[in-house]
Backbone as a printed PyTorch tensor [residue, N CA C, xyz], in Angstrom:
tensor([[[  0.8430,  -1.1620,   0.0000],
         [  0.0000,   0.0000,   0.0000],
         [  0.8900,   1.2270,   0.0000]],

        [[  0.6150,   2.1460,  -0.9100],
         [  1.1490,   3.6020,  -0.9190],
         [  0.3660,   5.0200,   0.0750]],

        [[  0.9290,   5.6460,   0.4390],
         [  0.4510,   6.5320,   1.3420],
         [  0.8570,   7.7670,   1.0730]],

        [[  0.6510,   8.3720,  -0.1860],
         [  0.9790,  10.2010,   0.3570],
         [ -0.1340,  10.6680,   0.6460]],

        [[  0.6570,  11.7150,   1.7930],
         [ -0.4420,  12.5870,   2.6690],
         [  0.4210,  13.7790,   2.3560]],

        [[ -0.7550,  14.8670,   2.4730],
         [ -0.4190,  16.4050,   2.6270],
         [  0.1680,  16.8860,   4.0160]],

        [[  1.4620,  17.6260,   4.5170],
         [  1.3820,  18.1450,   5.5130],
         [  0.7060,  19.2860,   5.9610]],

        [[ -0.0900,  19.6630,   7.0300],
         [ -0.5320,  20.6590,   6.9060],
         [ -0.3950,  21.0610,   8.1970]],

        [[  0.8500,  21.9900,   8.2640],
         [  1.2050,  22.8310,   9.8740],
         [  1.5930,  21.6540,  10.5520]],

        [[  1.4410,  21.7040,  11.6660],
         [  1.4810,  20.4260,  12.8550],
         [  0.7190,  18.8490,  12.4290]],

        [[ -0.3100,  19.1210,  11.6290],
         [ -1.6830,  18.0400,  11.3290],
         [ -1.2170,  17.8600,  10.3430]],

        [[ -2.2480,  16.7510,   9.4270],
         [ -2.4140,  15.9370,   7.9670],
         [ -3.3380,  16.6910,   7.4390]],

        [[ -2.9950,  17.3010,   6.2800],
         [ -4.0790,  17.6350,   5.3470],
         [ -4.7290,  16.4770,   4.6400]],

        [[ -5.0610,  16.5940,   3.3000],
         [ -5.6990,  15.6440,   2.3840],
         [ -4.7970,  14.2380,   2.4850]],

        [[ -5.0370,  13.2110,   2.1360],
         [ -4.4120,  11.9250,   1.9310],
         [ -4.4110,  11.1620,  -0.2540]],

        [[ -4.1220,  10.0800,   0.0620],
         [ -4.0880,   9.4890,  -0.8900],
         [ -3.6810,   7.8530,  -0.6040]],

        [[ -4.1000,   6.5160,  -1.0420],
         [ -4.0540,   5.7720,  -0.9850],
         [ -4.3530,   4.8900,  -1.6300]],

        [[ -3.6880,   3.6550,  -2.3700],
         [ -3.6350,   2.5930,  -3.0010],
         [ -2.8050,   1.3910,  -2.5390]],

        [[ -3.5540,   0.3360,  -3.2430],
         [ -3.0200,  -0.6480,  -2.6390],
         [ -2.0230,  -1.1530,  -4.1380]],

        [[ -0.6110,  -1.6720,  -3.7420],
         [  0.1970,  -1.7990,  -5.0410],
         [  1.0470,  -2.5200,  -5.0330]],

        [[  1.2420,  -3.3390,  -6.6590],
         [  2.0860,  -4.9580,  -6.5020],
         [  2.8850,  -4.8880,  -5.5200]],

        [[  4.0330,  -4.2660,  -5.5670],
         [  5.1190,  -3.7750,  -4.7090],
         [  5.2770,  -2.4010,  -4.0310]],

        [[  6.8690,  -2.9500,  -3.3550],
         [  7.7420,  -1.9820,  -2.9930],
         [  8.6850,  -1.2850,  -3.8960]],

        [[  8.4430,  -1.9050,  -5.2600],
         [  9.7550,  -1.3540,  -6.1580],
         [  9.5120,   0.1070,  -6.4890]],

        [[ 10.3830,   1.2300,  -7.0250],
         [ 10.4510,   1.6090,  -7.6510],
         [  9.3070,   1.9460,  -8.8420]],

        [[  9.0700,   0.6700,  -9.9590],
         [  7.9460,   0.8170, -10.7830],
         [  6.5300,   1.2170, -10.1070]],

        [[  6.5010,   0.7370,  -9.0760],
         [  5.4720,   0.7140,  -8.2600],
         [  4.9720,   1.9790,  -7.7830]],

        [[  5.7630,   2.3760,  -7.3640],
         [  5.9880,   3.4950,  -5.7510],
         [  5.6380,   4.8380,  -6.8580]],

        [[  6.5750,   5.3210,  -7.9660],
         [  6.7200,   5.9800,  -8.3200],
         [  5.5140,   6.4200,  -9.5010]],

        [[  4.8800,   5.8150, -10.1400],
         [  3.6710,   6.1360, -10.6300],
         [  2.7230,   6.7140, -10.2830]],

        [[  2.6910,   6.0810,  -8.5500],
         [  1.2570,   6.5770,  -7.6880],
         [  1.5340,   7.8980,  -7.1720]],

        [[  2.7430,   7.8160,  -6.8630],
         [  3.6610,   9.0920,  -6.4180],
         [  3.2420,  10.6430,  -7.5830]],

        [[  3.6330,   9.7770,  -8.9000],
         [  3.4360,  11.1480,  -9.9150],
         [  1.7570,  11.6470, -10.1510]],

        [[  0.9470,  10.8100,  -9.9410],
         [ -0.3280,  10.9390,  -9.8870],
         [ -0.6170,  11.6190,  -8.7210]],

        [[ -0.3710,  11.3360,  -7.5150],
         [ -0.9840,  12.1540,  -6.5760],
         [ -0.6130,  13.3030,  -5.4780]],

        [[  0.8440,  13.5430,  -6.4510],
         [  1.5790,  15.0300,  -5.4430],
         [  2.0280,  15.4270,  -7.1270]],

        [[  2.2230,  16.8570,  -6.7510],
         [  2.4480,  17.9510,  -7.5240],
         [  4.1990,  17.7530,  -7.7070]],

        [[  4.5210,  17.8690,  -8.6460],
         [  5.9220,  17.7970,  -9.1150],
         [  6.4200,  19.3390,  -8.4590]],

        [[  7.3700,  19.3030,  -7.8500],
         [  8.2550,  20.2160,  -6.8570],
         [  8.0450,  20.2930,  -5.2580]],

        [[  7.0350,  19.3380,  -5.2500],
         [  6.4590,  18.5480,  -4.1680],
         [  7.8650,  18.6890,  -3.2680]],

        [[  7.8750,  18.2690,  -1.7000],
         [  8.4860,  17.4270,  -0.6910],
         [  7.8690,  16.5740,  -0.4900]],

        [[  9.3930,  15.0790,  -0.5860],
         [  8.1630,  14.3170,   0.0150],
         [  9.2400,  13.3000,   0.7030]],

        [[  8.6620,  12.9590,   1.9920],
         [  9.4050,  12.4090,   2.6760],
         [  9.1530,  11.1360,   3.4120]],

        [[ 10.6100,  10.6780,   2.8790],
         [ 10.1330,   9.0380,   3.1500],
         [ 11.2120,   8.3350,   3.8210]],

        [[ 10.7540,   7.4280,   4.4550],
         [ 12.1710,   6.4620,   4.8130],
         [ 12.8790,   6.2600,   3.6910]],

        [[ 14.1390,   5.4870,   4.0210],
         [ 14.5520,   4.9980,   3.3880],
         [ 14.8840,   3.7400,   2.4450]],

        [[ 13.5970,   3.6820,   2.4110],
         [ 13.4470,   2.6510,   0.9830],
         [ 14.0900,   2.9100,  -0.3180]],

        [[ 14.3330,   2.1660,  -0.6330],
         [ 15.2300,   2.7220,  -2.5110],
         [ 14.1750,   2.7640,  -3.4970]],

        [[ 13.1960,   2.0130,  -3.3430],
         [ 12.4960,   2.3600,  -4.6300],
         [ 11.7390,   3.3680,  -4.5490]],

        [[ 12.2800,   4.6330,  -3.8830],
         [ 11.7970,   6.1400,  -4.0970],
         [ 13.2170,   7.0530,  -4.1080]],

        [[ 14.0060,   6.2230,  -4.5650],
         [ 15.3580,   7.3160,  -5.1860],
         [ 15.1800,   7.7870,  -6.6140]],

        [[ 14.7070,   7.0650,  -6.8850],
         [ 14.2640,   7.8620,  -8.4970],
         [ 13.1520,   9.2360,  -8.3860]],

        [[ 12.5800,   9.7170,  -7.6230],
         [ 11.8700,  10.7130,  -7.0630],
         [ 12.1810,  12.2560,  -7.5410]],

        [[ 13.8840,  12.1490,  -6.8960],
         [ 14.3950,  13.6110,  -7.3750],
         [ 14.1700,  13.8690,  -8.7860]],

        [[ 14.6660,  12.7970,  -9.8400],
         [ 14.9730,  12.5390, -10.9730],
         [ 13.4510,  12.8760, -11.5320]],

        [[ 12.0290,  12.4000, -10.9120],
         [ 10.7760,  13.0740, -11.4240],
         [ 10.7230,  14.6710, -11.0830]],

        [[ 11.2930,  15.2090, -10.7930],
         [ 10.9730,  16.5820, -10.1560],
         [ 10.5790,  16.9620,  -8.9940]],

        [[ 10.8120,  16.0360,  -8.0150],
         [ 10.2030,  16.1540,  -6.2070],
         [ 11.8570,  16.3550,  -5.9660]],

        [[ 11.3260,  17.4230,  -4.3570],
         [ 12.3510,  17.4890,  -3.7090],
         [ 12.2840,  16.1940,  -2.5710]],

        [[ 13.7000,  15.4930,  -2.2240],
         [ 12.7190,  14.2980,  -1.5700],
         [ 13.5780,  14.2970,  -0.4780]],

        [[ 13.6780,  14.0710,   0.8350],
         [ 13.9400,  14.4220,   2.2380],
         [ 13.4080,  12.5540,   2.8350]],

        [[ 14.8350,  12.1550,   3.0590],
         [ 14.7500,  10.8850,   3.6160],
         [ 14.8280,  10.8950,   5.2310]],

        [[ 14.2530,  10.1760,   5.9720],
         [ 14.3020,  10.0310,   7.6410],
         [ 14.2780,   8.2780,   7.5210]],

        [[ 15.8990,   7.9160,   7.9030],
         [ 16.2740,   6.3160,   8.2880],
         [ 15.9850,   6.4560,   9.2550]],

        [[ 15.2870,   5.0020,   9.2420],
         [ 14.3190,   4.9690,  10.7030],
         [ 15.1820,   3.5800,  11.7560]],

        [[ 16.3260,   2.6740,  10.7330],
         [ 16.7780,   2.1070,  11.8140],
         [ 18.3890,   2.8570,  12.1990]],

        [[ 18.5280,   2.0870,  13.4650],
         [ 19.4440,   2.9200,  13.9510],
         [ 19.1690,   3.6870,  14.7440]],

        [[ 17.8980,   4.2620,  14.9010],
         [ 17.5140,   5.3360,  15.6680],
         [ 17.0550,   5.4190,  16.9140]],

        [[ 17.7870,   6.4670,  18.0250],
         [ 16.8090,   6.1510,  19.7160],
         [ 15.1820,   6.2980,  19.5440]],

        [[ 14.7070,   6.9540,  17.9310],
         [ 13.2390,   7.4510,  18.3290],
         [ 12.8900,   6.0930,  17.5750]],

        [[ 11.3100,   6.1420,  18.2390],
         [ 10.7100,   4.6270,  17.2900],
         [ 10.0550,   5.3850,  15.4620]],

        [[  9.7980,   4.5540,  15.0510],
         [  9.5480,   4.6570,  13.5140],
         [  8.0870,   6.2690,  13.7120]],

        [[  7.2550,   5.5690,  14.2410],
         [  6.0300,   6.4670,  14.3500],
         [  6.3200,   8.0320,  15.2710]],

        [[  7.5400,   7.8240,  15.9180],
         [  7.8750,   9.1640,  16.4230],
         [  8.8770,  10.1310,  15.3160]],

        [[  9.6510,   9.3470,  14.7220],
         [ 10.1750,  10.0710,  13.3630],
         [  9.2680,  10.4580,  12.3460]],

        [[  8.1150,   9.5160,  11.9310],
         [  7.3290,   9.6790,  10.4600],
         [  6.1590,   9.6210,  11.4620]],

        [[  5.2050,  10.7240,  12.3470],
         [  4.2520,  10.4940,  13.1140],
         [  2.9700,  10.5460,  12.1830]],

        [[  3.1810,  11.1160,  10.9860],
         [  1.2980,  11.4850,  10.1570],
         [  1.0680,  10.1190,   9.4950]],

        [[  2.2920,   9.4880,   9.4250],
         [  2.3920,   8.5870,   8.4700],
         [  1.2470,   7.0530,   8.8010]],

        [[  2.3230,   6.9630,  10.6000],
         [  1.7480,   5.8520,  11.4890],
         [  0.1610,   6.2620,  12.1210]],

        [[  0.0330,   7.9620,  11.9430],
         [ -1.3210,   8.0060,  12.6730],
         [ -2.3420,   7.8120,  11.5940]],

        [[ -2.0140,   7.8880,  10.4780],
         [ -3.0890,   7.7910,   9.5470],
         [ -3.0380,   6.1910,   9.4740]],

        [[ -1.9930,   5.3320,   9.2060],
         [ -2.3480,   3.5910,   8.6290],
         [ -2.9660,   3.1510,  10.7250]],

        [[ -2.6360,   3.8730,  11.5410],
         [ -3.3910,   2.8360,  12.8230],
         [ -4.7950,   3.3720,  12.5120]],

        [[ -5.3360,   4.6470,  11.9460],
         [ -6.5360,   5.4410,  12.1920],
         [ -7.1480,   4.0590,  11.3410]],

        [[ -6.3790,   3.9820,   9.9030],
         [ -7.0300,   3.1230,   9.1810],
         [ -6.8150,   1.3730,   9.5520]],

        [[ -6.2530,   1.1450,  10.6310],
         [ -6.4220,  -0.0480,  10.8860],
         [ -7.6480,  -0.1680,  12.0740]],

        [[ -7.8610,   0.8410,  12.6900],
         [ -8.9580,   0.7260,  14.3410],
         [-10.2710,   0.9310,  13.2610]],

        [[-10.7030,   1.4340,  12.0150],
         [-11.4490,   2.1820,  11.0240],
         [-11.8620,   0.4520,  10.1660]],

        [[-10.8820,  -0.3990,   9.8100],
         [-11.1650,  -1.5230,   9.2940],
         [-11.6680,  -2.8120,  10.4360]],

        [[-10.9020,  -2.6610,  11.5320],
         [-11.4590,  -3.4450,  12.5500],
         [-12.8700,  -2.9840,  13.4550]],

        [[-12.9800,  -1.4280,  12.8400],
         [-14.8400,  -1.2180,  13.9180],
         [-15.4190,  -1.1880,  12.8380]],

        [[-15.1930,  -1.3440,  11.9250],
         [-16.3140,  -1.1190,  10.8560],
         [-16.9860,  -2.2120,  10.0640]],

        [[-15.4200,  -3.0020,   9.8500],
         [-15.7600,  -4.2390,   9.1370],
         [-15.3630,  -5.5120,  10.0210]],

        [[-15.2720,  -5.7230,  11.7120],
         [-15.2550,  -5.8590,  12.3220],
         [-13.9470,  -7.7240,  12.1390]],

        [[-12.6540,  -6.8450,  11.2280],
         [-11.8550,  -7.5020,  10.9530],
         [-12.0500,  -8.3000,   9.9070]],

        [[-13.2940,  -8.1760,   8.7910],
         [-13.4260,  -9.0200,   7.9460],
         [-13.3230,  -8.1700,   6.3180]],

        [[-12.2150,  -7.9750,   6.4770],
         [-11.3580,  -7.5190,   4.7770],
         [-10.8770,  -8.4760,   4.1950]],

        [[-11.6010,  -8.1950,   3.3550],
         [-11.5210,  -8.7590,   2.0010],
         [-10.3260,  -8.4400,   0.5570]],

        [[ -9.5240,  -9.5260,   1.0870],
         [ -7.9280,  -8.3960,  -0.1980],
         [ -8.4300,  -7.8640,  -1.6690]],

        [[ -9.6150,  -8.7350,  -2.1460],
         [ -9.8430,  -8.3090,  -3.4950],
         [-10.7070,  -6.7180,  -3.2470]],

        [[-11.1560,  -6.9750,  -2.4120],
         [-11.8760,  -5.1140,  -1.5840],
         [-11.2990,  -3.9580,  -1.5430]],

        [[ -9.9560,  -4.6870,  -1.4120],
         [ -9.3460,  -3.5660,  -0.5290],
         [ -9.0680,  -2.5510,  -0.8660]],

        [[ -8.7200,  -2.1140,  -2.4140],
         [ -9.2690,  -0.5930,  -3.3120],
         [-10.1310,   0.1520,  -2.5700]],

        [[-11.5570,  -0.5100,  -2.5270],
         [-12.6320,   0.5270,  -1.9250],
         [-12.7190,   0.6960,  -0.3220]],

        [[-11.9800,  -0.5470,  -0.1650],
         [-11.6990,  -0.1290,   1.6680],
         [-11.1800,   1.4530,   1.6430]],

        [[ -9.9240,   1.2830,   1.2030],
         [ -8.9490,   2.1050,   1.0960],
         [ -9.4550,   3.1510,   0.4680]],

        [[-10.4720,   3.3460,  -0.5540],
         [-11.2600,   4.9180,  -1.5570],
         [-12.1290,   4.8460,  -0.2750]],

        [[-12.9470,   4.2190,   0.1500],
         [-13.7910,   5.2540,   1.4210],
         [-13.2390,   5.5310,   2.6810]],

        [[-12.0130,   5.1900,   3.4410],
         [-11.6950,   5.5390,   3.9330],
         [-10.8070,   7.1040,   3.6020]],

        [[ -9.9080,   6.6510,   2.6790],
         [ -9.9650,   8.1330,   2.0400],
         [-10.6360,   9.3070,   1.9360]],

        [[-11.7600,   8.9980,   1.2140],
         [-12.7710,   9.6920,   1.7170],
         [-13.2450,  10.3450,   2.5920]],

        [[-13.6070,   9.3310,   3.4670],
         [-14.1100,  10.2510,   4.9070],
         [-12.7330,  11.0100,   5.3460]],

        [[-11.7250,  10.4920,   5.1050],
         [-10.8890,  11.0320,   5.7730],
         [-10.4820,  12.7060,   5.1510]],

        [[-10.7730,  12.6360,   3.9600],
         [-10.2620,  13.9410,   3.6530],
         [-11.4750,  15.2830,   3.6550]],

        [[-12.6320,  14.2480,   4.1100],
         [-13.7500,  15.3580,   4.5700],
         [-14.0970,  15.0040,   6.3640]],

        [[-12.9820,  15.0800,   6.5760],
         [-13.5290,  14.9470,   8.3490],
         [-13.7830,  16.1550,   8.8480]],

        [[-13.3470,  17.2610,   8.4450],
         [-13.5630,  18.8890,   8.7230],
         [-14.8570,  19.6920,   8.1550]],

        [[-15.2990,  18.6320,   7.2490],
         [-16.1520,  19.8300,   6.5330],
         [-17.3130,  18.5770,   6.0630]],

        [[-18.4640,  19.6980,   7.0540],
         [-20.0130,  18.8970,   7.5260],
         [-20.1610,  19.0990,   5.6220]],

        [[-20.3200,  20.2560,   5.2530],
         [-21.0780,  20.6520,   3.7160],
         [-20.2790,  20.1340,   2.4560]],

        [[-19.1060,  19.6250,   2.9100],
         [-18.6820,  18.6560,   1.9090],
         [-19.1600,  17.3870,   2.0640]],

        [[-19.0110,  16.9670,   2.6580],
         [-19.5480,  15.2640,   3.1520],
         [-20.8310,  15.4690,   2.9780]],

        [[-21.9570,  16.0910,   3.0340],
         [-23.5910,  16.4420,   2.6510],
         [-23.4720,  16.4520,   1.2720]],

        [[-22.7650,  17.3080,   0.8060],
         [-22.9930,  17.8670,  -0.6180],
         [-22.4510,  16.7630,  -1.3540]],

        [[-21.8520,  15.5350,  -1.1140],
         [-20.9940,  14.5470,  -1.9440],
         [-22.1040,  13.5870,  -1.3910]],

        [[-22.7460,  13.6700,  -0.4150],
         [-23.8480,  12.2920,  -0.2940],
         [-24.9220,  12.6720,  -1.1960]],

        [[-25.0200,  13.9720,  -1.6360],
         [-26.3970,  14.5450,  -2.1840],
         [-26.0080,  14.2770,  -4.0690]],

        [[-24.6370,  14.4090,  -4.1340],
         [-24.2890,  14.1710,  -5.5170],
         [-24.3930,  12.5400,  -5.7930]],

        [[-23.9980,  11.8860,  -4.7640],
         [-24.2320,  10.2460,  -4.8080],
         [-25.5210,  10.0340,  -4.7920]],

        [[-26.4620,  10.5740,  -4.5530],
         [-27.7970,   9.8170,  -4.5660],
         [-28.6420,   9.9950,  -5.6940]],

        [[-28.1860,  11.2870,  -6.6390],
         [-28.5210,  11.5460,  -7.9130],
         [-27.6020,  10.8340,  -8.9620]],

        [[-26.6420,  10.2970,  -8.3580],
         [-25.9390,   8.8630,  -9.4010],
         [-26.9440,   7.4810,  -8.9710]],

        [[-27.4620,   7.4180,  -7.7890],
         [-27.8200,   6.1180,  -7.6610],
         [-28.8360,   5.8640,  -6.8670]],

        [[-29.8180,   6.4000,  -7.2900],
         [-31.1530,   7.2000,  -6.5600],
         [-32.1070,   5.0840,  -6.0220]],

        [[-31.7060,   4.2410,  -6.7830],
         [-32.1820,   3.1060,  -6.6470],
         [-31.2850,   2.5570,  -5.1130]],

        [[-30.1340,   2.3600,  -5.0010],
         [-30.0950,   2.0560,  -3.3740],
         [-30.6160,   3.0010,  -2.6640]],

        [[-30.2730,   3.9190,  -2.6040],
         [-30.0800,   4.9300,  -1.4920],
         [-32.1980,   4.8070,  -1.4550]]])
């Protein structure tokens, strides 16, 4: 699974998430160009298959996480608070029963809510646009 998130001040702005073959490189870096702005920061452990990054036009800012007195989630904290938000979010909701072929839309509605947790008239106004796509469930 890929994870860019927006920083925003102290907090997480908007997110982004997919689930993807790998860790390589081919992988990492596609989802990467799709969902941050080229001159972007973006900061990641140190995995290699996001050294090719600079080379797309991101400025890219690595934090090695072994070796270190701090633990992983105290170095990269938006990172770990967003995948536990979305692990306590898959275990109360779907009460541990995910489904891997699902897991796209796990991952698009959690997204979702997540990037309208601030704003009542977005989350209204996107249920009100969904029900004029699909006026038969709802």
């Amino acid at each position: 699974m890929s994870l860019p998130l927006k920083k925003d001040g102290p907090g997480i702005g908007r997110i982004r998430m997919r689930q993807i073959v790998d860790a390589s490189a081919a992988s990492l870096v596609p989802f990467v160009q799709e969902s941050v702005e080229p001159g972007s920061v973006i900061h990641t452990d140190g995995w290699l298959g996001y050294l090719p990054l600079e080379s797309k036009g991101y400025q890219h800012e690595v934090t090695f996480l072994k070796g270190k007195k701090k633990t992983p989630s105290e170095l990269m904290p938006r990172v770990h608070h967003v995948i536990a938000l979305l692990k306590r979010w898959l275990m109360g909701t779907h009460q541990g029963a995910v489904s891997h072929k699902h897991l796209d839309y796990y991952l698009d509605e959690f997204t979702f809510r997540f990037n309208r947790r601030r704003s009542r008239v977005e989350a209204n106004s996107s249920f009100v646009w969904c029900s004029r796509l699909w006026p038969s469930i709802l």
